[in-house]
C-alpha angles and dihedrals in degrees: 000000000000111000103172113175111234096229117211111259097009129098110272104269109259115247110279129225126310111285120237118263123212127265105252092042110109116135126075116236129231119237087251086058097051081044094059085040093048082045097051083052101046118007124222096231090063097068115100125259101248086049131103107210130153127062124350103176133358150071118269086221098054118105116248109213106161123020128209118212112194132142096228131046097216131158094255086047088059097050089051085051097041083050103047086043092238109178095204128023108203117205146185103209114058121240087216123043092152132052103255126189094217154038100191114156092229081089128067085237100045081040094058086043087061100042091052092049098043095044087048098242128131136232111217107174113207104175125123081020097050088041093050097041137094100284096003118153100288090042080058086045091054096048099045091057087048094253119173148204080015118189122173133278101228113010119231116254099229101010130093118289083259093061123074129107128285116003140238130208152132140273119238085240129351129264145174130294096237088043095051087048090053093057092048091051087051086054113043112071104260122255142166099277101043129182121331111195123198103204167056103303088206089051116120116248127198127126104054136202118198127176118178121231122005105355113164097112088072104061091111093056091053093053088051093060090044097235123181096209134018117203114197144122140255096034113194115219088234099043082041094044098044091051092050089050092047099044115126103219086356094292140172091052099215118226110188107199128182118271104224087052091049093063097027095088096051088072100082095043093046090049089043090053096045084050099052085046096053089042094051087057085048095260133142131201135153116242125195127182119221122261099198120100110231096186108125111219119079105198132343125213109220119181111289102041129098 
């Protein structure tokens, strides 16, 4: 599975060699196979109302020979797609969040509609879903600070105790709050706008919440679980402000991440597990995870730099 890192200020790696398949895997699904098998991992009934999950483009019958994982469908995702001749790009973020009345291709959005039907190649959106489910993009979060005995945020209202959207959990031992930042900005891929801490650097750090993506709705959730510190994206002044205001010994510590980034490092689990799926059905695909950078921001002046 390639899993090339996007670095700040260099071009996105380009996508890497075709990953291995397993013995025993020998026929090529349709795209209404890799659809069950997208189902089984993140149910539809978990996305959120306001979501638009499901498939975008494509024709159930039609064979599904390479997958493209990316968070973002842009313009310069679908060239790599269309280029590589993927025939389904999977993505986190969906192309439609709002009913529209039309797909001209006179719109960047009607225009990417187009391109992926007339290059053959499929739109499959896995958002809310992906985020609420069993190893969804804040489960990766968790695990890749070293949380544990995670639970989520916000439980789901008809999933297993273990869904729900965003997570909580422990440290192993507790740290500082500047320490704690440094470890989420090694692990996030770097971008212009980097890592904002709210906090005292010097502040003790143990139990942990972390919601992927934009995440400050859920502030009262995160007071509710008595967290020290909340990592998310897309921090507002007044939620930010307000939690600040409202904190009890300054806590929660706010770390405001980038939301690309968030959800950047659920890509490789989430194509592992659809490939073991697929696998498991005796199916083989090649998957392939995207090397463009979809974060919008290109560079960022702080005080101090010219």
């Amino acid at each position: 599975m390639d899993t090339d890192k996007p670095a700040e200020g260099s071009e996105p790696a380009a996508p890497g060699t075709d990953p291995g398949t397993r013995a025993g895997a020998t026929s090529v699904p349709t795209l209404g196979d890799v659809l069950l098998a997208a189902e089984e991992l993140w149910p539809e009934a978990l996305a959120e109302g306001w979501d638009a999950v499901g498939l975008v483009a494509g024709r159930p019958f039609h064979t599904v020979e390479r997958i493209l994982f990316a968070v973002d469908p842009t313009s310069e995702v679908i060239d790599e797609a269309l280029e590589w001749g993927a025939d389904l790009l999977l993505t986190h973020h969906p192309l439609f969040l709002k009913p529209v009345h039309s797909v001209a291709g006179t719109g960047f959005k009607g225009d990417v509609v187009h391109r992926l039907i007339e290059g053959g190649c499929a739109l499959l959106t896995v958002h809310t879903n992906g985020d609420s489910a069993v190893g969804g993009v804040s489960d990766v979060l968790a695990d890749a600070f070293g949380l544990e005995q995670v639970e989520p945020l916000v439980p789901a209202e008809d999933g297993l105790p273990e869904e729900g959207i965003g997570r909580v959990g422990e440290l192993p031992k507790a740290t500082t709050l500047a320490d704690f930042a440094k470890l989420v900005f090694s692990i996030l891929p770097a971008v212009a706008g980097g890592v904002r801490v709210a906090g005292d650097p010097h502040g003790l750090v143990r139990r942990v919440a972390v919601c992927g993506g934009a995440g400050d709705s859920l502030f009262d959730a995160v007071r509710r679980h008595q967290a020290d510190v909340y990592v998310t994206a897309d921090l507002r002044h007044h939620p930010a402000s307000e939690a600040r205001e409202s904190a009890v010994n300054g806590r929660p510590y706010l770390i405001d991440v980038s939301h690309f980034g968030s959800e950047w490092l659920w890509l490789t689990p989430a194509a592992n597990a659809l490939e073991n799926v697929l696998n498991d059905q005796g199916f083989s695909a090649e998957i392939r995870i995207s090397g463009t950078n979809t974060d919008p921001w290109d560079f960022v002046l702080t005080p101090g730099l010219n």
